[in-house]
C-alpha positions as CSV (number, residue, x, y, z in Angstrom):
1,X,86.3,78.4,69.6
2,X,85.0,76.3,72.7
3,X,86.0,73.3,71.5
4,X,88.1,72.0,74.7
5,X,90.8,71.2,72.6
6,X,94.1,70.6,74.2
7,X,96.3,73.5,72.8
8,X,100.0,75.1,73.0
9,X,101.3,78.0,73.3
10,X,103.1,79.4,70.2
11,X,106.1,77.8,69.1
12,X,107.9,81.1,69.3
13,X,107.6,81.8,72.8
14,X,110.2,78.9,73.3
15,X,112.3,81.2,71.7
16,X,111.4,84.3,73.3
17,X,112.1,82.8,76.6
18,X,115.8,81.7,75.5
19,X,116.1,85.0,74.4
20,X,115.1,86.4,77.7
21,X,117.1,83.4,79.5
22,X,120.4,85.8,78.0
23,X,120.4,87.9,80.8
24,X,120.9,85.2,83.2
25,X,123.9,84.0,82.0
26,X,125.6,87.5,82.2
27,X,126.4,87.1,86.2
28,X,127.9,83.9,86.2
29,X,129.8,85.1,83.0
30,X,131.1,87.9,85.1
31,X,131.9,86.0,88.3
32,X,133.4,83.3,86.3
33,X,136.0,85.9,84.0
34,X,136.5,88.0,87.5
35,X,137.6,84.5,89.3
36,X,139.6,83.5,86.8
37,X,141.0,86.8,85.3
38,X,144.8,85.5,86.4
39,X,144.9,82.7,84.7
40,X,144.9,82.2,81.1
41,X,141.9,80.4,80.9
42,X,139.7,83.1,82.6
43,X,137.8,84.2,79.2
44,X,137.4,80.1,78.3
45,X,136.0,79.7,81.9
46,X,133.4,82.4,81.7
47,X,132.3,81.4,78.5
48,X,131.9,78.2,79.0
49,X,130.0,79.1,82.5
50,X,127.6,81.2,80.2
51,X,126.9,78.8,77.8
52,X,126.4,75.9,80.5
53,X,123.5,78.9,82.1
54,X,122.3,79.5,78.9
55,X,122.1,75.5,77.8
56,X,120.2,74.9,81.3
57,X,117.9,77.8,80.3
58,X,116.7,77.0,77.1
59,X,116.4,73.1,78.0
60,X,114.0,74.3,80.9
61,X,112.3,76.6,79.3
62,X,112.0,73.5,76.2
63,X,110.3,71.0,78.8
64,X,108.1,73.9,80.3
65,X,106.4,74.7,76.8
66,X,105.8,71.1,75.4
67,X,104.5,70.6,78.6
68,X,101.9,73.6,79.2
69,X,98.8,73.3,77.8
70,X,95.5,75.2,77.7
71,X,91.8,74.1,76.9
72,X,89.3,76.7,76.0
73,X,86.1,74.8,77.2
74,X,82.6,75.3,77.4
75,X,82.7,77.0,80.9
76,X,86.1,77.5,81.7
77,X,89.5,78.3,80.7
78,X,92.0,74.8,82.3
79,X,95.0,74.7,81.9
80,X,97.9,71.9,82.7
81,X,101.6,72.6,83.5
82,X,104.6,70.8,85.2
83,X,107.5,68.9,84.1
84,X,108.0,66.2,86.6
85,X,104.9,66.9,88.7
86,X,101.5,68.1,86.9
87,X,99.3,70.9,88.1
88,X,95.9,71.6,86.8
89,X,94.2,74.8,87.3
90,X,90.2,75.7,86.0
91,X,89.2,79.1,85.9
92,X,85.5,79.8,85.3
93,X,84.1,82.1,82.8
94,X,81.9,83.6,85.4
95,X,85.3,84.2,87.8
96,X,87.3,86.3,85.1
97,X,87.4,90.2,85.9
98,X,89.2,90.9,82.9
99,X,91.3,89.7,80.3
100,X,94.1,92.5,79.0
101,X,97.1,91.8,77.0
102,X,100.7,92.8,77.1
103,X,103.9,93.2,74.7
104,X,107.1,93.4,76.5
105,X,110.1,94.6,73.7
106,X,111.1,91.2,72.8
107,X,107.6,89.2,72.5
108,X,106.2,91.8,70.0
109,X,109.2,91.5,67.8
110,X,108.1,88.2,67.4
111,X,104.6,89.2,67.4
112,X,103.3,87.9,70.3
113,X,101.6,88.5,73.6
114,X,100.8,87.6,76.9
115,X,96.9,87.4,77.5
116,X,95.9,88.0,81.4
117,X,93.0,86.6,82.8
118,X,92.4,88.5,86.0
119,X,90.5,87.1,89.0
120,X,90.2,89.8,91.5
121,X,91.4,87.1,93.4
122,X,94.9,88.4,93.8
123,X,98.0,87.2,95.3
124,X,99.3,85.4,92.1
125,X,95.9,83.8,91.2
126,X,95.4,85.5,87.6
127,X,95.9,83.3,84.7
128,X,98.2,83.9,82.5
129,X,99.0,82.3,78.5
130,X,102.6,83.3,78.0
131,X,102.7,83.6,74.8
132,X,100.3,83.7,72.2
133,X,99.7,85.0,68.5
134,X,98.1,88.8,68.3
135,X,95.3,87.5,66.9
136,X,94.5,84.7,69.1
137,X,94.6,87.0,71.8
138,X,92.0,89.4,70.7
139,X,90.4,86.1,69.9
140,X,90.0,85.0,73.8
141,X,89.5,88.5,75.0
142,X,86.6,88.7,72.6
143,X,84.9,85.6,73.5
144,X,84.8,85.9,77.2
145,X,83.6,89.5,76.7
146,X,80.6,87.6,74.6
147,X,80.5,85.1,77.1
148,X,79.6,88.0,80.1
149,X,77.7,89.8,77.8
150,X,75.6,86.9,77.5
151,X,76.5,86.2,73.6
152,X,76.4,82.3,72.4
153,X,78.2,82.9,69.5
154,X,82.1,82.9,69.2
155,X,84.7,84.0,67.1
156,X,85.3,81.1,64.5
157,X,88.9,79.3,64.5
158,X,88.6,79.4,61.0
159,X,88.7,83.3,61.2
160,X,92.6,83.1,62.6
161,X,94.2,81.8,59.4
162,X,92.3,84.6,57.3
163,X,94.5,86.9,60.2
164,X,98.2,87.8,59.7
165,X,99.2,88.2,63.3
166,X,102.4,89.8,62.0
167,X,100.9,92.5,60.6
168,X,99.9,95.2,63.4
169,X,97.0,96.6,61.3
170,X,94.8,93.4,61.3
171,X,96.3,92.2,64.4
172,X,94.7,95.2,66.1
173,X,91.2,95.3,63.9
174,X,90.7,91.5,65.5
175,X,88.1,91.8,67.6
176,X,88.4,95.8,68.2
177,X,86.0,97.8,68.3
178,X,85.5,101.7,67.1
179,X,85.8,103.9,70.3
180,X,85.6,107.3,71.6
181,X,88.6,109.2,72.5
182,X,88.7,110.3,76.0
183,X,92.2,111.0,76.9
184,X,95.3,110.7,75.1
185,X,98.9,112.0,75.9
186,X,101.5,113.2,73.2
187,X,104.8,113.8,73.6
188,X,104.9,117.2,74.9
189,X,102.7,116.1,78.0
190,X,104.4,113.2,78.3
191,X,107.7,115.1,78.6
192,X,106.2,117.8,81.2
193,X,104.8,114.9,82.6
194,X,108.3,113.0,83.5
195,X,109.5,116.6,84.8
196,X,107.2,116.0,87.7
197,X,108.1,112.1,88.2
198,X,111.6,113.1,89.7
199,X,113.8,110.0,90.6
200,X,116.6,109.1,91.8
201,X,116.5,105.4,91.3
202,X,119.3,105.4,88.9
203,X,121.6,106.6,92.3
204,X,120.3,104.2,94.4
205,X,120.6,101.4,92.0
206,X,124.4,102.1,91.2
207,X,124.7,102.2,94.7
208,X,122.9,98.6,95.3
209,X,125.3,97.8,92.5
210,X,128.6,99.2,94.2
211,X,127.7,97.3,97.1
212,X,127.1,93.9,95.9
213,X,129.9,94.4,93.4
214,X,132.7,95.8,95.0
215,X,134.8,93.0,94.6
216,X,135.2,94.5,91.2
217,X,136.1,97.5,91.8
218,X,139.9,98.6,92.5
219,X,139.4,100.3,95.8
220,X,136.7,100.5,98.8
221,X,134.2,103.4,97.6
222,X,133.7,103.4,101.4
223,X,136.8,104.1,102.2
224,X,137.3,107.7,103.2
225,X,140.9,107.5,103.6
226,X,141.5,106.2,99.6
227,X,139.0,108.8,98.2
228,X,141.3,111.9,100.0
229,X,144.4,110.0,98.5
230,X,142.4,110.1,95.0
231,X,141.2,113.8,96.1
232,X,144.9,114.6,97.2
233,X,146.2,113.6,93.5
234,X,144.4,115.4,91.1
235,X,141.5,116.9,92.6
236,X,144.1,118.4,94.7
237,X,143.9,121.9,93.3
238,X,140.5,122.2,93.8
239,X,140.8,121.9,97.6
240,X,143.8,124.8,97.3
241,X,141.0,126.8,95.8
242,X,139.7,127.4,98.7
243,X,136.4,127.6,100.6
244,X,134.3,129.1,97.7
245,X,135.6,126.6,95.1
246,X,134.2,123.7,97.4
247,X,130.9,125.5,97.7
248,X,130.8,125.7,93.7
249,X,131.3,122.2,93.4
250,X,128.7,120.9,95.9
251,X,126.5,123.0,93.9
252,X,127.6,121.8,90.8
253,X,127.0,118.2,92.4
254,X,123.8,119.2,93.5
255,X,122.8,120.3,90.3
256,X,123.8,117.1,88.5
257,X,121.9,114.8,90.7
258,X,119.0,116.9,90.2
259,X,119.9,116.4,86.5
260,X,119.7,112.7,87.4
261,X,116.2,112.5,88.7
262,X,114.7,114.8,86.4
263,X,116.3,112.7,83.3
264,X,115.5,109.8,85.2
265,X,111.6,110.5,85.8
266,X,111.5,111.4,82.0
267,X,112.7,108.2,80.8
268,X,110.2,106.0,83.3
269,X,107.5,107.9,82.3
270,X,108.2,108.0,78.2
271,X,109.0,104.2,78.4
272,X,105.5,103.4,80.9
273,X,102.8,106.1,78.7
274,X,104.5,106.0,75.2
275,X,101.5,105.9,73.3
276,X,98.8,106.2,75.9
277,X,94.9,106.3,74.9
278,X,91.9,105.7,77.1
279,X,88.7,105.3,74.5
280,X,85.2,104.6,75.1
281,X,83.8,101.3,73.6
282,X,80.5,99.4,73.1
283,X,82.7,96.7,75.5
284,X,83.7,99.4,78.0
285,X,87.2,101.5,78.8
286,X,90.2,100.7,76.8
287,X,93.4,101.8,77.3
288,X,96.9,100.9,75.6
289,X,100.2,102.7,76.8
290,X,103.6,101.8,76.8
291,X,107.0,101.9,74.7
292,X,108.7,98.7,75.2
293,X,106.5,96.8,77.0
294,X,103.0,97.6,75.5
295,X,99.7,96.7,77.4
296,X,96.1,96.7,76.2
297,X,93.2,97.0,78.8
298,X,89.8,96.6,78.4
299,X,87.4,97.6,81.7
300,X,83.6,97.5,81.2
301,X,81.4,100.3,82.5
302,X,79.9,98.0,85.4
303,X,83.1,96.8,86.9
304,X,84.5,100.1,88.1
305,X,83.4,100.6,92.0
306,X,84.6,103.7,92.9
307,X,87.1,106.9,91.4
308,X,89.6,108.1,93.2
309,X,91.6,111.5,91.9
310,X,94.9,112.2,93.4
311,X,97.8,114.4,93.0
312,X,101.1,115.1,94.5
313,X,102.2,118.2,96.2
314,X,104.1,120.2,93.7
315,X,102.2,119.1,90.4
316,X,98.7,120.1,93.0
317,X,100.1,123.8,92.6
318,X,100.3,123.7,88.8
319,X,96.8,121.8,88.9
320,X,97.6,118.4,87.8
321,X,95.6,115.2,89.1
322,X,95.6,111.7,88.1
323,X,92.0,109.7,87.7
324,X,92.3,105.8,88.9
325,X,89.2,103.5,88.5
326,X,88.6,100.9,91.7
327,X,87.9,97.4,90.4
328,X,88.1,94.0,91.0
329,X,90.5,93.6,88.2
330,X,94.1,94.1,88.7
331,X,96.8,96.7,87.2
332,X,100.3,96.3,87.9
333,X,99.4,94.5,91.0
334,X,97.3,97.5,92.1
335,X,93.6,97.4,92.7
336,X,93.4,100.4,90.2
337,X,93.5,101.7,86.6
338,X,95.0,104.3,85.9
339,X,93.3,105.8,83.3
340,X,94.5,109.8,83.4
341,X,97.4,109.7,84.8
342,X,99.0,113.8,84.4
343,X,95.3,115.5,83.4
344,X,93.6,118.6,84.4
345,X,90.2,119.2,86.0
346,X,88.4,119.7,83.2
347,X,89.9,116.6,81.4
348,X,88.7,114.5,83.9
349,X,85.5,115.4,84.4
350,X,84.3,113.9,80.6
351,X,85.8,110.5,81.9
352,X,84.4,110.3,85.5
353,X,80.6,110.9,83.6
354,X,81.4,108.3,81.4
355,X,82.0,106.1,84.1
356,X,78.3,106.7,85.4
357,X,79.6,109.1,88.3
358,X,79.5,112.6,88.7
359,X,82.7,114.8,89.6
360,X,82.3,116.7,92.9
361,X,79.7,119.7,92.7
362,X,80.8,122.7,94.2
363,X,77.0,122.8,96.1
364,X,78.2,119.3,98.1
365,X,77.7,119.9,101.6
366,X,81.2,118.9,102.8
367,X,80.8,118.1,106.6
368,X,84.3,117.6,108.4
369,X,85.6,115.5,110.9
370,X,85.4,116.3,114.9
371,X,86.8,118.6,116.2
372,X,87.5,116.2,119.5
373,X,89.1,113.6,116.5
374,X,91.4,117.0,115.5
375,X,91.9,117.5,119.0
376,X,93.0,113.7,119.8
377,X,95.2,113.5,116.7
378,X,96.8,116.9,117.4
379,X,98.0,115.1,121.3
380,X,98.4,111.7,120.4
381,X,101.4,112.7,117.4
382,X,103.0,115.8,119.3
383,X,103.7,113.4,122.4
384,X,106.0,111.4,121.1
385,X,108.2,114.9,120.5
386,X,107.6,116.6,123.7
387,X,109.3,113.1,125.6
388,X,112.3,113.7,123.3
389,X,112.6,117.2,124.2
390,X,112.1,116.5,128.1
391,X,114.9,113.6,127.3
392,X,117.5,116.0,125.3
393,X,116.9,118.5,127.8
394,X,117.8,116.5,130.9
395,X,120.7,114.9,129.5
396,X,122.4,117.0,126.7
397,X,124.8,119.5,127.9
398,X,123.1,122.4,126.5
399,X,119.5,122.5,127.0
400,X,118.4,124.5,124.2
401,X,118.8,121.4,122.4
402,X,115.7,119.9,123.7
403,X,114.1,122.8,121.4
404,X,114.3,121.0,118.5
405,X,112.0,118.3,119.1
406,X,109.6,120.7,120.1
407,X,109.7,122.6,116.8
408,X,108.3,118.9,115.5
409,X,105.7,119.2,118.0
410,X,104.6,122.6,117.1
411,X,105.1,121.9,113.2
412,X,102.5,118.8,113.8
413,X,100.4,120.5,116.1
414,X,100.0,123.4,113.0
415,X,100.2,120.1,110.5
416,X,96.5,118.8,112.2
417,X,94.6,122.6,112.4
418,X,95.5,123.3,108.9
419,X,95.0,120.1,107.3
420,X,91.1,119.4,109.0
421,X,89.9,121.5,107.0
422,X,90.7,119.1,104.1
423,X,89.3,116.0,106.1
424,X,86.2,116.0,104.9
425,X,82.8,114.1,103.6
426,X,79.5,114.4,101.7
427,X,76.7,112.4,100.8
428,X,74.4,112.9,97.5
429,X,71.7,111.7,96.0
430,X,74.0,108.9,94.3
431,X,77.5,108.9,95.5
432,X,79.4,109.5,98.7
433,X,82.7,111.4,98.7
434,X,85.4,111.4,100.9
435,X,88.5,114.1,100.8
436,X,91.8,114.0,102.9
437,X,95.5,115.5,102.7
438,X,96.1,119.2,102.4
439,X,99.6,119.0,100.6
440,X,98.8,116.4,98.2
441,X,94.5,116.3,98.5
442,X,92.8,113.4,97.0
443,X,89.2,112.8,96.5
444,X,87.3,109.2,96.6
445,X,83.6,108.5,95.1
446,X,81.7,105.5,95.2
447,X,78.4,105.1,94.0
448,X,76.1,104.4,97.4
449,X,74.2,101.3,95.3
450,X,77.9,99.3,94.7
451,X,78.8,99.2,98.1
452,X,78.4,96.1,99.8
453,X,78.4,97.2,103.7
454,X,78.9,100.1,105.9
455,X,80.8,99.7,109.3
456,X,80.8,102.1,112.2
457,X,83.8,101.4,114.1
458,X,85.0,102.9,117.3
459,X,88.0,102.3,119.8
460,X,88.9,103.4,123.4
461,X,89.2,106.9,122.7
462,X,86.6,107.3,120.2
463,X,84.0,106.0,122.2
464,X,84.9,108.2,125.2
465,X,85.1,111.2,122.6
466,X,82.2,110.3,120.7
467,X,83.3,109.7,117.2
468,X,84.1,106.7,114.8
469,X,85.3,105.3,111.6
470,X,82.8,104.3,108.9
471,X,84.3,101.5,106.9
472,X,82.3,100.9,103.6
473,X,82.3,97.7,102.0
474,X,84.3,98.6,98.7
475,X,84.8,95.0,96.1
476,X,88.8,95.7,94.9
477,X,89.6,98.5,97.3
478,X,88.8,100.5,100.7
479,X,87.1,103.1,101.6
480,X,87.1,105.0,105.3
481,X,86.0,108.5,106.6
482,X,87.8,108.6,110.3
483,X,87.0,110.9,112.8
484,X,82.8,111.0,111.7
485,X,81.1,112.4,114.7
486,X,78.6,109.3,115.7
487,X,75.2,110.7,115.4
488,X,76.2,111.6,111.9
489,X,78.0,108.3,111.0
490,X,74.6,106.8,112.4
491,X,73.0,108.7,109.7
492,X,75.3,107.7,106.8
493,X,74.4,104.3,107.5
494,X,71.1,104.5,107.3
495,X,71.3,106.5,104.5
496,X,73.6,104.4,102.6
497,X,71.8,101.5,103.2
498,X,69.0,102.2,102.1
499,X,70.4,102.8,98.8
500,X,71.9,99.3,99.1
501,X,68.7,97.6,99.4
502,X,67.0,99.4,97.2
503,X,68.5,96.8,94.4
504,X,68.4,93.2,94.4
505,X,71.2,92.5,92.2
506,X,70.7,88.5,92.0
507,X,67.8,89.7,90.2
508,X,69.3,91.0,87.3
509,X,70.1,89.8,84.1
């Protein structure tokens, strides 16, 4: 309701936010019980340290709530904040990309979310209502997406006490739509899925951990002396084994980190795509993912500028892509939704249609990038190598040492012929497509009536060579074709721009 009413946020999020606030009192728990652990008062010290972070916490977060309010107005969304000092911030209808909301574990056990206004703007400017009743959610997203679609009427107030925001099956009717599958993963793909996203984060976090920590520990892990005294003790008769024992064990070691990121990628992806659908509604894309912290995305049609399908290098052998839409609105601080994310060709190609694009036909005429560019490339990354090795050879003591650098010269040199083939363009009747990488390809489409500009651009060497960049003017992302020979980046232009001017868009409804 657009009533302008001054309103809170529910009373429950001051609780979620003490109960997220725990976490913060854990460290100077620790500290406190490890500075004190002599004395007899050490436990007494760090809970009282705890309870003082805790106390601090939940008064803050106390002030911040009774002092944040929101007004859903006739043209905008304000909102007021600030305990000693007040901030007001507008945000006109006409300005929001996207409104999507998102569960985290602890707010949907109360049964609330956080509603997202995106901008487009970036760099912190989204609004955000942290946190708010299912229902009155849906409620918001609904009327700004009557409010672009050029609908007068909103969703009554009255209609919120007829909803039970606790119970998921209304909370997710309000204001949903009926919508068209288009992708979904289960479980199994999830789980081949995570097999690909190998990571080792959990290594390098217990090592973050280890190193801002070691006060705690009983010995220096860096210490090479005290881990051959632990070694000597009893992992001594390992190293009595013999040679061939040591090489079992770095392979069992080897094994078990590879245990690590493999269990590791698993666990990311099951807790990020838990659940993951991308429908088709009458108000656009939809997509929902996620295990403990659950988000809900609505897109429509018109906002998405450009596809881009990418892959990585070992899940490209096995014919797995992902399918990202380019848009002013925001995802996880990316200018793109992800919206197949482990999918094969043919699974994508229902979703790219549905977007109003076509996927890449295999009668494009592809035309690469100059062979001078390949050329210029090939000398300007080997050179850096070739010094080294003229370097290593003159002053190491054995000169076949200066060999190695040149094998990087050579592998790069080999890296540039093989990969141009993959650097490569076309232009149809509606889109223009751009493709690059030959380990991990990836291919770009834009339709040639959303772009805003096109930009030759040249520098030193390109001039003298006779090639350039084309820069096109991309809203929520970029988009480049290097190494375009200049008589044909003269004709993309044109051709492009005509398209542009072809529609006057402050002419349309």
């Amino acid at each position: 309701m657009q009533d302008g009413e001054a309103r809170r946020t529910d009373p429950k999020s001051f609780v979620v936010r003490g109960v997220m606030s725990l976490r913060n009192a854990v460290f100077p728990m620790v500290a406190a019980f490890f500075a004190m652990r002599d004395t007899s008062f050490g436990l007494f010290t760090a809970i009282v340290a705890g309870a003082a972070v805790l106390s601090i916490s939940s008064l803050m977060s106390y002030l911040g709530w009774r002092r944040f309010t929101y007004r859903v107005g006739e043209e905008d969304i304000r909102v007021e904040q600030g305990i000693v000092s007040r901030a007001a911030r507008s945000v006109p209808y006409e300005r929001i990309q996207d409104v999507s909301l998102e569960q985290a574990l602890i707010p949907r056990l109360f049964g609330l979310v956080e509603v997202k206004f995106e901008t487009g703007s970036g760099g912190g400017e989204d609004l955000k209502l942290s946190y708010l009743p299912e229902a009155e959610g849906e409620r918001l997203r609904e009327l700004v997406r009557e409010i672009h679609a050029g609908e007068t009427a909103a969703i009554p107030a009255a209609a919120e006490s007829d909803i039970d925001a606790s119970d998921p099956v209304q909370s997710e009717a309000a204001g949903s739509e009926p919508g068209e599958p288009l992708f979904e993963m289960k479980p199994p793909r999830l789980l081949k899925f995570g097999m690909f996203e190998f990571s080792l984060a959990v290594v390098a976090v217990v090592f973050g951990i280890t190193q801002q920590l070691d006060f705690l520990l009983p010995f220096d892990i860096w210490d090479l002396d005290e881990w051959q005294e632990l070694l000597a003790g009893p992992g001594n008769w390992l190293a009595a084994l013999g040679p061939m024992a040591q090489v079992v064990g770095a392979v069992l070691a080897s094994i078990s980190l590879l245990a690590v990121g493999v269990a590791t990628g698993i666990i990311r992806t099951l807790t990020r795509e838990w659940g993951f659908l991308l429908e088709k509604t009458p108000r656009g894309f939809r997509r929902r993912r996620g295990l403990f912290t659950k988000t809900d995305v609505v897109m429509p049609v018109h906002r998405v500028q450009a596809l881009e399908i990418v892959t990585k290098m070992i899940r490209y052998r096995f014919g797995w892509r992902a399918l990202k839409f380019v848009s002013l609105a925001q995802d996880a601080g990316s200018s793109s939704h992800v919206v197949a994310p482990f999918a094969q060709a043919e699974e994508i190609a229902p979703i790219i249609r549905a977007a109003g694009f076509e996927p890449p036909a295999d009668s494009l005429d592809w035309h690469r990038a100059s062979k001078r560019h390949r050329f210029d490339r090939m000398v300007i990354e080997s050179t850096p190598f070739v010094l080294v090795a003229i370097v290593v050879a003159v002053a190491a003591p054995v000169v076949w040492f200066g060999l190695l650098p040149l094998i990087g010269a050579a592998l790069t040199i080999v890296g540039n012929l093989y990969g141009w083939q993959f650097h490569k363009h076309a232009l149809d009747a509606r889109q223009v497509l751009s493709s690059d990488g030959y380990l991990s390809p990836s291919v770009k489409i834009a339709s040639r009536v959303k772009l805003h500009s096109v930009e030759i651009v040249q520098g030193p060497i390109a001039q003298r060579r006779g090639y350039a960049t084309v820069n096109l003017g991309l809203a929520g992302g970029a988009f480049a074709m290097s190494g375009v020979p200049l008589e044909r980046a003269r004709q993309l232009r044109r051709s492009i721009m005509e398209s542009i001017s072809a529609t006057d868009f402050s002419k349309l409804a």
